[in-house]
N, C-alpha and C positions, 0 to 999 in steps of 0.2 A: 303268380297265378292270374289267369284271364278272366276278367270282370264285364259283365254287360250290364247296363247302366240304363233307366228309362230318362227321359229328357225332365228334367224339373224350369220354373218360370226362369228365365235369364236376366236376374236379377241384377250382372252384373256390369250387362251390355249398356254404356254410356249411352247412346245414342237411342236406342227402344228398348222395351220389354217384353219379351219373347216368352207365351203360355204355350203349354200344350194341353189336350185333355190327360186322365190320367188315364185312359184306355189306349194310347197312343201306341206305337213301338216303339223300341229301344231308336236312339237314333245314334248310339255313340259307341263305342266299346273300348279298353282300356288296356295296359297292359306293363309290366313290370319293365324297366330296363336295368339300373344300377342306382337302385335308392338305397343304400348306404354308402357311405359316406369313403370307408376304404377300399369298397368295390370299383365307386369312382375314381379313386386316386390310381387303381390297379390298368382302371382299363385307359386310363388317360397317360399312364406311365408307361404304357406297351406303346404307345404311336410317339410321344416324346422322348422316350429313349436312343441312344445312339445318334443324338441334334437332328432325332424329326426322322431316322430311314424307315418306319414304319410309313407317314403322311407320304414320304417323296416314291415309295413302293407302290402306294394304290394306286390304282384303275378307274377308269369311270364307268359306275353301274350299265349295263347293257340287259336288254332281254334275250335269254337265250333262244333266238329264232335270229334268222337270214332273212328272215321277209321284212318287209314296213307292214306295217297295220294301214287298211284300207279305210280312206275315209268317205263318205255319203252325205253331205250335206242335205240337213230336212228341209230347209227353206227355215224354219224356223218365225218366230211372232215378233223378236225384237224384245223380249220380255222373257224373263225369267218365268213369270205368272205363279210366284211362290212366297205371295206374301208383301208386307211393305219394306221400301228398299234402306236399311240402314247400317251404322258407320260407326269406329270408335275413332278418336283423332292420334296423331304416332305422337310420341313422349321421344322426350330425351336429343342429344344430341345426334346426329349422324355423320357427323363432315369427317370428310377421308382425302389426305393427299394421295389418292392414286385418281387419275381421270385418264379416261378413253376415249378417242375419238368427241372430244368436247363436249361427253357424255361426264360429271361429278358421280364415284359411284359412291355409295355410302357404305360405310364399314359395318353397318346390320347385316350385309349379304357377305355368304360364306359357302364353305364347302362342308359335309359332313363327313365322316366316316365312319366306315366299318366294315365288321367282318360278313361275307354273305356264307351262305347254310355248306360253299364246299372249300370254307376257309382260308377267299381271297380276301383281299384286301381291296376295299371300294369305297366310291366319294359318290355324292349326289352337290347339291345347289341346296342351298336354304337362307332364310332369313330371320335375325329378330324379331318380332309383332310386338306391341304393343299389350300388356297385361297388367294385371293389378297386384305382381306380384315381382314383376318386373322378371320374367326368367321362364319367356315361352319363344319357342322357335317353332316357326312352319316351314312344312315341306312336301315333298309327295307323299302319299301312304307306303306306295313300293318301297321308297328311302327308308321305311320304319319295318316296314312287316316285311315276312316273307312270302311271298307270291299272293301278297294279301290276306287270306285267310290262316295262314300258318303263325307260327311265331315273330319273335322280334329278331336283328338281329342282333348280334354279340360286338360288346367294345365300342358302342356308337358313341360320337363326339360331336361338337360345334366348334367350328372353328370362325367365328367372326373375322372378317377383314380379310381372308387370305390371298394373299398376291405372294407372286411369285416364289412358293413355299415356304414363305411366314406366316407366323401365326402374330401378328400386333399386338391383337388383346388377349390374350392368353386361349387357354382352353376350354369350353365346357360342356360336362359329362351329362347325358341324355339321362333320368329318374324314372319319368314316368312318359308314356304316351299316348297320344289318343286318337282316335280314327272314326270314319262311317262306319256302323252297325253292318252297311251293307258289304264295304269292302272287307271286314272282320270274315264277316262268314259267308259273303256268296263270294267273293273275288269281282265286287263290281266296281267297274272305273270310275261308274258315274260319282264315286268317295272318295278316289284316287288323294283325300291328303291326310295330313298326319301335322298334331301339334303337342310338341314335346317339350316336358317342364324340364329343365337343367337345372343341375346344383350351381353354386357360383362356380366362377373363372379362378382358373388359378393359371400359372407357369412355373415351368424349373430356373431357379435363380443359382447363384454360381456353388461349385463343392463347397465345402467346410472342411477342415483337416481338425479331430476334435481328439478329444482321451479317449481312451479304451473302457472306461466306464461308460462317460457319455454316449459312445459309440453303442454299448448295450441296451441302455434306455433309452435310446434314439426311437421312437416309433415311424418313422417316415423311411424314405428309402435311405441305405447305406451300401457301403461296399467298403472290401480293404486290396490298398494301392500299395505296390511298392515303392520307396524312394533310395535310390540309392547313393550311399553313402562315403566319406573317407575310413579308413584304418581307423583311424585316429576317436572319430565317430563312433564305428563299432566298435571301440574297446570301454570307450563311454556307457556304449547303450548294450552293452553285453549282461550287464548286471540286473539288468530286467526282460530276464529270459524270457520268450516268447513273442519279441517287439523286430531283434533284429536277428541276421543272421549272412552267411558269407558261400559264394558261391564259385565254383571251379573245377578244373580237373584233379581227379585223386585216383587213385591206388590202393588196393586193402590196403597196401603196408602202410600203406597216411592213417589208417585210421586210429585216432590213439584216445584215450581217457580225458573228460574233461580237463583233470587238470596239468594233463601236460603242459609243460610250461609255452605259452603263446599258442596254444591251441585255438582252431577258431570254430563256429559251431555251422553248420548247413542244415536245412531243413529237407527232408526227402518225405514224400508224397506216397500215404500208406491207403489201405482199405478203412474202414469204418471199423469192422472187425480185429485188424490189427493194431488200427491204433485207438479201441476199447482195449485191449490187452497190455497194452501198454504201462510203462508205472509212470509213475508222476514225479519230478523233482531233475536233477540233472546229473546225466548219465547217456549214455550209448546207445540208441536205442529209444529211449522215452518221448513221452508223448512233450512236443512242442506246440505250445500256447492252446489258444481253443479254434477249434472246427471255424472255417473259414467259409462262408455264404459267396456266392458271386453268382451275379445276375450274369444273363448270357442272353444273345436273342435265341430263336426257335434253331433256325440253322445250326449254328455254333451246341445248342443242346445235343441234338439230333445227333450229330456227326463226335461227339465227345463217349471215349472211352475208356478213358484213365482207370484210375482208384476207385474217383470220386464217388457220393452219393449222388446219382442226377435226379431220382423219384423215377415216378411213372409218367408223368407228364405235368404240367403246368397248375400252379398253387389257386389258392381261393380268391388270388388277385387276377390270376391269368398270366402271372410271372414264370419263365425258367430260369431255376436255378440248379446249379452244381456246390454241391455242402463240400469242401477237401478238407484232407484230413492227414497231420504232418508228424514226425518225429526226429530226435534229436540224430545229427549225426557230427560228432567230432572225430575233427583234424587236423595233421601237422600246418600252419602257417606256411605261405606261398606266394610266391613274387604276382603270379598272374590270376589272383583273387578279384572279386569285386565283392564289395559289400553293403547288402541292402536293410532298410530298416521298415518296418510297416506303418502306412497311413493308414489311419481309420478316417473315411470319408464319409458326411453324410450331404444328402441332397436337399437343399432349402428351398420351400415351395413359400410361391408371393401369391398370395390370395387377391382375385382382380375384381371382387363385389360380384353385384346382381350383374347380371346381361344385361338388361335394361339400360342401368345406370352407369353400365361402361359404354354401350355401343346406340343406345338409342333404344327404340322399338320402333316399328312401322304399323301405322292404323291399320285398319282391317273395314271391311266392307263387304255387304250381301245383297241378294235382293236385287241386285243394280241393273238395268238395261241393258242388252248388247250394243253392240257398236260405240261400247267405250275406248277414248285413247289410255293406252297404258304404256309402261317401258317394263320389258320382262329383261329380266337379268336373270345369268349363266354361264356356267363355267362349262364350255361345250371343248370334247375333244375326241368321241366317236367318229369314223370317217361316217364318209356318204356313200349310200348303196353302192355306188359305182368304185369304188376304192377311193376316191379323193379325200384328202383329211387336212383341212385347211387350217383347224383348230388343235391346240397345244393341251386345254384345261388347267393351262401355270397362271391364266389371268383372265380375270370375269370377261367375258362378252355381254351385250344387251340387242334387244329389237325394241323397235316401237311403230307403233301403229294402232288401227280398232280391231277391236276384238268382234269376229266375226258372227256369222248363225251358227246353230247349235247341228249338230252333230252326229251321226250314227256310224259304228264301228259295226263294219259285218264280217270279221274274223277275228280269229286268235284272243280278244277281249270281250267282254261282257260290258258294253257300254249302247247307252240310250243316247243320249243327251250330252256333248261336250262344248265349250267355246273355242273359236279358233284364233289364230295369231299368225299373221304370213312374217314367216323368220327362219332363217335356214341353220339355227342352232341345233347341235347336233346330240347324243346322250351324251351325257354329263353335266346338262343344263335340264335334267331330271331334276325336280323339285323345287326349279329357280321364281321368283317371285315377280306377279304381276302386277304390276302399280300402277294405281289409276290417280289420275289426277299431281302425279309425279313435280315436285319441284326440284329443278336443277339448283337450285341457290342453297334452298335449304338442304337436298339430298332424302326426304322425305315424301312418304303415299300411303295410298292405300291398297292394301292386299286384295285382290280381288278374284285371284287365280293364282294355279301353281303350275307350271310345265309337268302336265303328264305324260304325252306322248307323241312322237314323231311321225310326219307323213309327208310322200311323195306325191302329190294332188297331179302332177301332169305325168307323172311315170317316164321319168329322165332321168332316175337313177341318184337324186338330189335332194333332200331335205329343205321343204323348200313352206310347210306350216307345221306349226305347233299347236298342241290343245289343252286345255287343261277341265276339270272337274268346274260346274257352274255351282259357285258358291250361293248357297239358299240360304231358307231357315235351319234345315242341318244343319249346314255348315256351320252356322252361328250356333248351335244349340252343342256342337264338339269343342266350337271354340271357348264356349261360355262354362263347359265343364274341367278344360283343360287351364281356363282362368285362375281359378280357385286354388290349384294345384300347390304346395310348398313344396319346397325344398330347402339344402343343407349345403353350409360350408364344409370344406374335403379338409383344409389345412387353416390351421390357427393362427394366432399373431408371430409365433416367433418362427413357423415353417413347418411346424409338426402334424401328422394327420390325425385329424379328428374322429372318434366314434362316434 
């Protein structure tokens, strides 16, 4: 449910303390993503599933228009003129073996993901910041919301560090997040960002081959594998019907009674219905072991017609699954059998702590003068009006420079007031972070801007500045809300998901 929120003192802001009157307006507005606990493990398990083919499927966010957004520079004061200018400092480490162009980037800057409103699969730019809870990311507001004003989207993630479609520090799942009042409900850029509390990091650690007990009271993800076996094997594992079983060409006239002598069992793939009907124990016919879950991606659901149960579509997780459902079928013994027996597999998740305390945070800043140097980083891979596409989005980009006059957009957006950046980063460097005061040693700054939006200033068909939202007392007054925020571990000590 969507929450509007009036601004209270910013108690929490290191650097100042930010009042407003209580007649004020709202300055923030809020909004549900995956605050429990197994909804995270759901939505984080749809993009790591299959070693990452959800992450290495997305796209990078674009606006659905052909034009660039035109830009008008006001001349601008050199001043924000919104109050006194202040700063919280970045915690934690940031140092990252990946460097660019003898740029050090730091493993707080990442990619996001998620699903947009016509169920593509898309990434923005974002970063760790700095919080008191250690577990907040900023980014654009478009990256959060839908066209601004609308909902969130579905399945969002953080992925700290990502290079070359790793994920290092694991993954973490978007709970709560927070936005301008203004971009909530007019769709205005001048709020274009978004700071979202994540539960911890966790990652998928190797299978487990377990009991068929354990198997059941497994709460985290599982699946069952076949392995296949010797003769020898199956005649072993025969006596705990429903585990193994034997596979081949046959014949009615093969088919004969369990106890024919060297009979071997196969398992054939019934209805739900039929094999409810079914008796229980061992015979011809009967129901073989229990109903079989198997996760599948969307495609593979889709296109699946069998027996099985597939549902109506995707679980309370965001999971597809196909339920099968088996019974027994004996047969005469056969030179050109194979025979398999079943793993129960389950999946062990490594819980990777706060954000913070894995990856850093980066300070944050408001208030601040123009014509500050900063280093924006981005993972750009949109071409340029003119068809050129110079950029991959497999590995962060950066600009550096000062951050220019402020800004008038006179189409397609609702914006006043923006900062500018000469940087020919293209989208997917949507929501990337602008660090002012930037050290290359330590790999730490301050946040002072987000990449909102592209423009061709000479009309050459090129992307040639960036702009972003001029971080205010707002700005700090979303950020000082979004501060506070908790969150929840997804999985526990020994892998299991938590409620």
């Amino acid at each position: 449910m969507k929450r509007l929120l009036i601004p209270l003192a910013a108690a929490g802001l290191s650097a100042v303390t930010l009042a407003a009157p209580a007649s004020a307006q709202p300055h923030w507005a809020s909004d549900d993503l995956q605050p429990k606990p197994a909804d995270a493990y759901g939505a984080a398990f749809f993009w790591l599933d299959s070693n990452g083919a959800a992450l290495k499927k997305a796209t990078q966010y674009t606006l659905d228009t052909k034009s660039v957004p035109k830009m008008v520079t006001s001349g601008g004061s050199g001043t924000t003129d919104n109050g006194k200018p202040g700063s919280t400092a970045p915690t934690g480490t940031t140092k990252s073996s990946a460097k660019v162009s003898n740029v050090n980037l730091p493993k707080t800057v990442g990619k996001v993901f998620f699903l947009d409103k016509a169920g593509r699969y898309r990434w923005c730019t974002a970063t760790s910041i700095q919080s008191r809870n250690r577990n907040l990311v900023a980014t654009a507001g478009h990256c959060v919301f839908e066209n601004g004003k609308d909902d969130v989207y579905d399945k969002w993630i953080f992925v700290p560090g990502y290079y070359q479609g790793k994920a290092p520090w694991g993954v973490y799942v978007g709970a709560y997040a927070y936005t301008a009042y203004d971009l909530d409900t007019y769709d205005d850029y001048d709020g274009d960002y978004a700071f979202v509390a994540v539960h911890n990091g966790f990652s998928l650690g190797p299978d487990k081959a377990v009991s068929f007990k354990e198997f059941k009271a497994w709460a985290g993800d599982k699946w069952v594998k076949p392995r296949e076996i010797s003769r020898e094997e199956y005649l072993k594992c025969v006596l705990n019907l429903g585990e193994c079983w034997s596979e081949g060409k046959t014949t009615p006239a093969d088919l004969v009674g369990p106890d024919y002598p060297g009979a071997v069992l196969e398992k054939v793939e019934v209805s739900a219905a039929k094999y409810k009907a079914a008796r229980v124990g061992k015979g011809q016919g009967f129901k073989f072991g229990e109903p079989v879950v198997e996760h599948v991606t969307k495609p593979k659901w889709a296109a699946y017609n069998g027996p099985g149960d597939k549902g109506k579509g995707p679980d309370a997780l965001g999971n597809y699954k196909i339920t099968h459902y088996y019974v027994q079928k004996w047969v005469k013994p056969g030179t050109s059998r194979k025979y398999y027996e079943a793993q129960f597999i389950i999946g062990i998740a490594r819980d990777m702590g706060r954000l913070g305390d894995t990856v850093g945070g980066q300070g944050f800043s408001w208030n601040q003068p123009l014509n500050q140097k900063v280093m924006a980083f981005g993972y750009p891979s949109a071409p340029h009006p003119d068809g050129d596409k110079p950029f991959t989005g497999v590995t962060p980009k950066h600009c550096y420079g000062k951050t220019g006059t402020k800004t008038t957009q006179v189409n397609m957006f609702r914006v006043d007031t923006h900062q500018t950046l000469k940087c020919s980063m293209t989208p997917g460097a949507d929501g990337g972070p602008w660090l002012m005061k930037y050290s290359n040693a330590k790999r730490v700054g301050y946040v002072n801007g987000v990449t909102s939006m592209f423009h061709d200033t000479d009309k050459n068909g090129r992307i040639d500045h960036i702009s972003s939202a001029l971080f205010d007392s707002e700005t700090a007054d979303v950020y000082n809300k979004a501060n506070y925020a908790t969150t929840k571990k997804i999985v526990g000590p020994n892998g299991e998901l938590l409620k």
